[in-house]
C-alpha positions, -999 to 999 in steps of 0.1 A, spaced: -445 -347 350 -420 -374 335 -443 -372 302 -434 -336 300 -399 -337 310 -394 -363 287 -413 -340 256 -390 -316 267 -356 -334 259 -371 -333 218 -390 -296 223 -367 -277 228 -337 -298 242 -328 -324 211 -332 -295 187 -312 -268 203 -283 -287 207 -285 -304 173 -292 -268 158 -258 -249 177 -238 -277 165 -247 -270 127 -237 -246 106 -259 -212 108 -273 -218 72 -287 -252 85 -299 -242 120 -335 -238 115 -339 -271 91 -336 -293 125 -357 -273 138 -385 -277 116 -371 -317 108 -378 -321 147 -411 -302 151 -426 -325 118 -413 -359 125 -425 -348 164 -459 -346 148 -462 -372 122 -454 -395 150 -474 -387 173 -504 -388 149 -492 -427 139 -490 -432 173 -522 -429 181 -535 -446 147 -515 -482 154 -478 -475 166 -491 -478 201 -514 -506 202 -485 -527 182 -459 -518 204 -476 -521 240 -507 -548 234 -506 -586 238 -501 -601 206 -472 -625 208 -429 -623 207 -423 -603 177 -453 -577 180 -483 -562 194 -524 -564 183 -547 -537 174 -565 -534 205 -558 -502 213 -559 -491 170 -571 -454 169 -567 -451 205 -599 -474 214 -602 -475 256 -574 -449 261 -602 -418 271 -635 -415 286 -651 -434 318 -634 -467 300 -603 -461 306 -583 -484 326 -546 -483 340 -517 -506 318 -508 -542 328 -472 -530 324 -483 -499 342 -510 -504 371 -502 -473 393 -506 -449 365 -539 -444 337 -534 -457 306 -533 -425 286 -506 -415 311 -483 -447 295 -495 -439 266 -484 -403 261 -451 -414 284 -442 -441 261 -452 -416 231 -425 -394 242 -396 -420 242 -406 -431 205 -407 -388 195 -367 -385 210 -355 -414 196 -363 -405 164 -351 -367 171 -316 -385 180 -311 -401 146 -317 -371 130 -284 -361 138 -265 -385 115 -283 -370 84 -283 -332 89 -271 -306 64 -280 -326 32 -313 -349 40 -347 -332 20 -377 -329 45 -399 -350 26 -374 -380 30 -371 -372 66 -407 -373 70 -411 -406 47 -379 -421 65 -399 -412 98 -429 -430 88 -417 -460 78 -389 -459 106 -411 -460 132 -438 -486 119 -408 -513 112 -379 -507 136 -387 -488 170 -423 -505 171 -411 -542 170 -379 -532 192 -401 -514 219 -424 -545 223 -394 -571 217 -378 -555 250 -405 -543 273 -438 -558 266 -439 -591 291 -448 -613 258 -416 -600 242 -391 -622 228 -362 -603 245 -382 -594 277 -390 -634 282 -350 -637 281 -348 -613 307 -330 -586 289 -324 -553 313 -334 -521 301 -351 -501 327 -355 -470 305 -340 -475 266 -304 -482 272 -313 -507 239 -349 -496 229 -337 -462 223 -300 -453 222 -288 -487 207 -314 -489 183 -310 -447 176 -275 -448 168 -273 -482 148 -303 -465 125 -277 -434 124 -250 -448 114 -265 -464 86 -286 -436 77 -253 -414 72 -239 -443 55 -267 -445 28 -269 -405 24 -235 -401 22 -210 -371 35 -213 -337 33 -201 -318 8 -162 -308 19 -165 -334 48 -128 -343 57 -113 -315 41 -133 -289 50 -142 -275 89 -179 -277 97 -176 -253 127 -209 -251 153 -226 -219 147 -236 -213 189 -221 -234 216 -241 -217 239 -271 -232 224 -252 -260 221 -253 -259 262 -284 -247 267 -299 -282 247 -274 -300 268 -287 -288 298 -323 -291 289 -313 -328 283 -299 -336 315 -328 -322 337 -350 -341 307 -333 -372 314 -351 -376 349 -385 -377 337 -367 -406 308 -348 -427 339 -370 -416 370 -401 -417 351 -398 -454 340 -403 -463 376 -439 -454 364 -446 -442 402 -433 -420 425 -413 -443 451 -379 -453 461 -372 -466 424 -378 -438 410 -358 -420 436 -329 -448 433 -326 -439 395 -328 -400 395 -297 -408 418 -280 -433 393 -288 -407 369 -272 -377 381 -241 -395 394 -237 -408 361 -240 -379 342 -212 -359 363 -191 -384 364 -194 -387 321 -188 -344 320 -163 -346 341 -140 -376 329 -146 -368 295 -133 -332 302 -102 -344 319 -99 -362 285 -94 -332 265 -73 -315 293 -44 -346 289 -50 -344 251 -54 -309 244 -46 -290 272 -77 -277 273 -116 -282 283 -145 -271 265 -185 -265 270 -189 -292 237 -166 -318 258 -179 -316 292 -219 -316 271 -206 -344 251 -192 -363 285 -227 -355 303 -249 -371 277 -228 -405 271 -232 -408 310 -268 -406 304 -268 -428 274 -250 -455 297 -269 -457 328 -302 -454 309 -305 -492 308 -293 -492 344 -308 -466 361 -335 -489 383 -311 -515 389 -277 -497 402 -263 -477 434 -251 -445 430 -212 -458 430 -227 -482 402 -237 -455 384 -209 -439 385 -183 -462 374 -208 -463 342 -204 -426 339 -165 -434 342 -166 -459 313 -188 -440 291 -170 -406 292 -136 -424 284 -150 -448 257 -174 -424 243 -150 -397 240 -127 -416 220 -154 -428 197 -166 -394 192 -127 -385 184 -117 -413 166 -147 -428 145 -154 -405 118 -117 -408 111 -113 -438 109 -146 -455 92 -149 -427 64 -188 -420 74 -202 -389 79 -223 -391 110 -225 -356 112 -235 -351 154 -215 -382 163 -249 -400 172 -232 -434 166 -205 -426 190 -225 -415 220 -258 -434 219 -249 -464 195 -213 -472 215 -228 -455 251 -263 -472 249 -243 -509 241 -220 -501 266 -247 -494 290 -262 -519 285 -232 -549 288 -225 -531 321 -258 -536 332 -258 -572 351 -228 -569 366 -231 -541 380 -267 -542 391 -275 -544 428 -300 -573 439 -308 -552 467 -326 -528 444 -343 -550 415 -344 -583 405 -309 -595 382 -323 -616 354 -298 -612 327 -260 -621 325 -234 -600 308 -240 -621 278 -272 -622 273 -280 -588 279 -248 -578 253 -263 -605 229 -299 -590 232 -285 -551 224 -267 -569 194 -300 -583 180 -314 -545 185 -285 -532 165 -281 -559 136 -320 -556 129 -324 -516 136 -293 -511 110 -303 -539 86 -340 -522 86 -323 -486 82 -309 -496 51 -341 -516 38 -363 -485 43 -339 -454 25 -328 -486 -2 -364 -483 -9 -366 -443 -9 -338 -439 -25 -356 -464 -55 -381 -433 -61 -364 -401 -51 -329 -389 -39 -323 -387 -3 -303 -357 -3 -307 -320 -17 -286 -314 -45 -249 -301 -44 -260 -267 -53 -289 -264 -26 -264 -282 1 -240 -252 -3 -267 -225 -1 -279 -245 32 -315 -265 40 -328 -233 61 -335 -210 29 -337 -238 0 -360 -262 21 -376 -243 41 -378 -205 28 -356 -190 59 -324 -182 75 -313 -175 107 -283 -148 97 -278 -141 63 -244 -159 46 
């Protein structure tokens, strides 16, 4: 059931919000950007991505055990060491989930201008290079960051850290939109734009819950923390806009919900409910002013503010982690430090990777549509439809 819920957040949550934030000539291409690099992974997945990420190998990555899914089906099949209450192709097709929405999230940074078949090779590569190392760097037992002790109960660094460092570099090496800064990029349906929200929320307990890998009082401790944390984000990131603008809207309180998720994604298995909370607190102020403030200032055209709520939410998240973890609930084995240091290492090499990979595209074939086909929109020059005519 976590499996599905956590599908769920990518088909249809991820691309429903993404597509009523974009303009209605672009709608669709997300769409069919999410339902492709949804498939492409899973099919690498089970080819290698798996085995290198979750297999004993040593600190920096995984064997080929499990290449081409070998053991995963039939009478074989055995439960996980990291996973013993659950089958193997359970953690499997769990753990396939988290690698499809983090992906889905950088997509954000690139929209409006990327070409499919960059996405696609972007995807590839992405996935092979940064989120396999990163996932097995944190969570297998033989990881290097996982034999520090680094906290991340369900991707506060494996997935929003690493997501929004890859998407802010991403929109860095693609460049802005065309008009970008002088020029307003209205969302074509903010009821959409809810509806995804809302599909990510109820998501999000299959992502935090789910990580418990069983159903006990973990997994009931973090749908808690998970909740809390989330209402706390809406609402404190509305009451934001209402100071600054006199006003609150369905894309603030959305906005304020998710970076409450981001930051007690790393935290949801180790903190009480008021723990979670404050973390909803921090992240709805902090998040709101990077999602205000950033583009602004830095010049970069992260086009669905991915950088600002899972890049600055995620490493938030995850610096709040130890000290506000509760030894009554898990185990505390990082500091403030070391858990901050660990989510820089995911950042420095996820960012520093980004830019290897679309440095080497970008040697063969321009990453972006031309100026011509950006102003006629991806839906019709990419992918041979529109949503309303323009």
């Amino acid at each position: 059931m976590a499996t599905v819920l956590v599908l769920m957040m990518t088909l249809p949550g991820i691309f429903l919000f993404y597509s009523g934030l974009l303009r209605s000539k672009n709608a669709l291409s997300i769409a069919v950007q999410t339902l492709m690099a949804t498939a492409l992974i899973t099919l690498l997945w089970g080819a290698i991505a798996y085995s290198l990420a979750f297999t004993a190998g040593g600190p920096w990555l995984g064997g080929l055990s499990r290449a081409l899914a070998q053991g995963l089906t039939g009478m074989q099949a055995q439960s996980h060491a990291m996973a013993a209450t659950i089958p193997e192709t359970v953690f499997f097709m769990f753990q396939l989930a988290f690698a499809v929405v983090t992906f889905a999230l950088v997509l954000g940074a690139t929209v409006e201008r990327m070409r499919i078949g960059v996405t696609l090779t972007f995807c590839a590569m992405w996935l092979l290079l940064i989120y396999v190392p990163v996932a097995h760097w944190v969570w297998h037992p033989e990881g290097w960051l996982a034999m520090q002790g680094q906290m991340d109960f369900a991707g506060g660094t494996v997935v929003h850290v690493l997501a929004g460092s890859s998407a802010l570099v991403a929109a860095l090496m693609v460049g802005p939109r065309k008009g970008f800064g002088s020029e307003a990029m209205m969302p074509s349906n903010l009821l959409t734009v809810s509806l995804g929200a809302c599909l990510l929320w109820i998501g999000w307990f299959g992502f935090n819950a789910g990580s418990a890998l069983e159903a006990g009082a973990r997994a009931a401790s973090a749908m808690v923390a998970t909740h809390f944390s989330a209402s706390a984000g809406g609402f404190v990131w509305g009451l934001c806009e209402l100071i600054e603008r006199r006003k609150i809207s369905v894309l603030g309180v959305s906005s304020g919900a998710i970076a409450g998720l981001v930051a007690v994604t790393p935290a949801a298995g180790f903190v009480d409910l008021w723990g979670a909370v404050a973390m909803g607190v921090c992240a709805g102020v902090v998040c709101y002013v990077a999602a205000t403030q950033f583009k602004a200032w830095s010049g970069i055209d992260d086009s669905l503010d991915v950088f600002a709520l899972h890049g600055v939410g995620g490493f938030l998240g995850s610096a709040l982690t130890p000290l506000l973890a509760s030894a009554a609930i898990a185990p505390v084995t990082a500091t403030v430090l070391s858990n901050t240091a660990g989510a820089a290492a995911v950042m420095a090499y996820s960012g520093g990777m980004t830019w290897v990979i679309l440095w080497l595209i970008r040697r063969f074939v321009s990453l972006r549509v031309t100026p011509e086909q950006e102003l006629e929109g991806l839906d019709l020059v990419q992918h041979g439809e529109q949503l309303l005519p323009h």
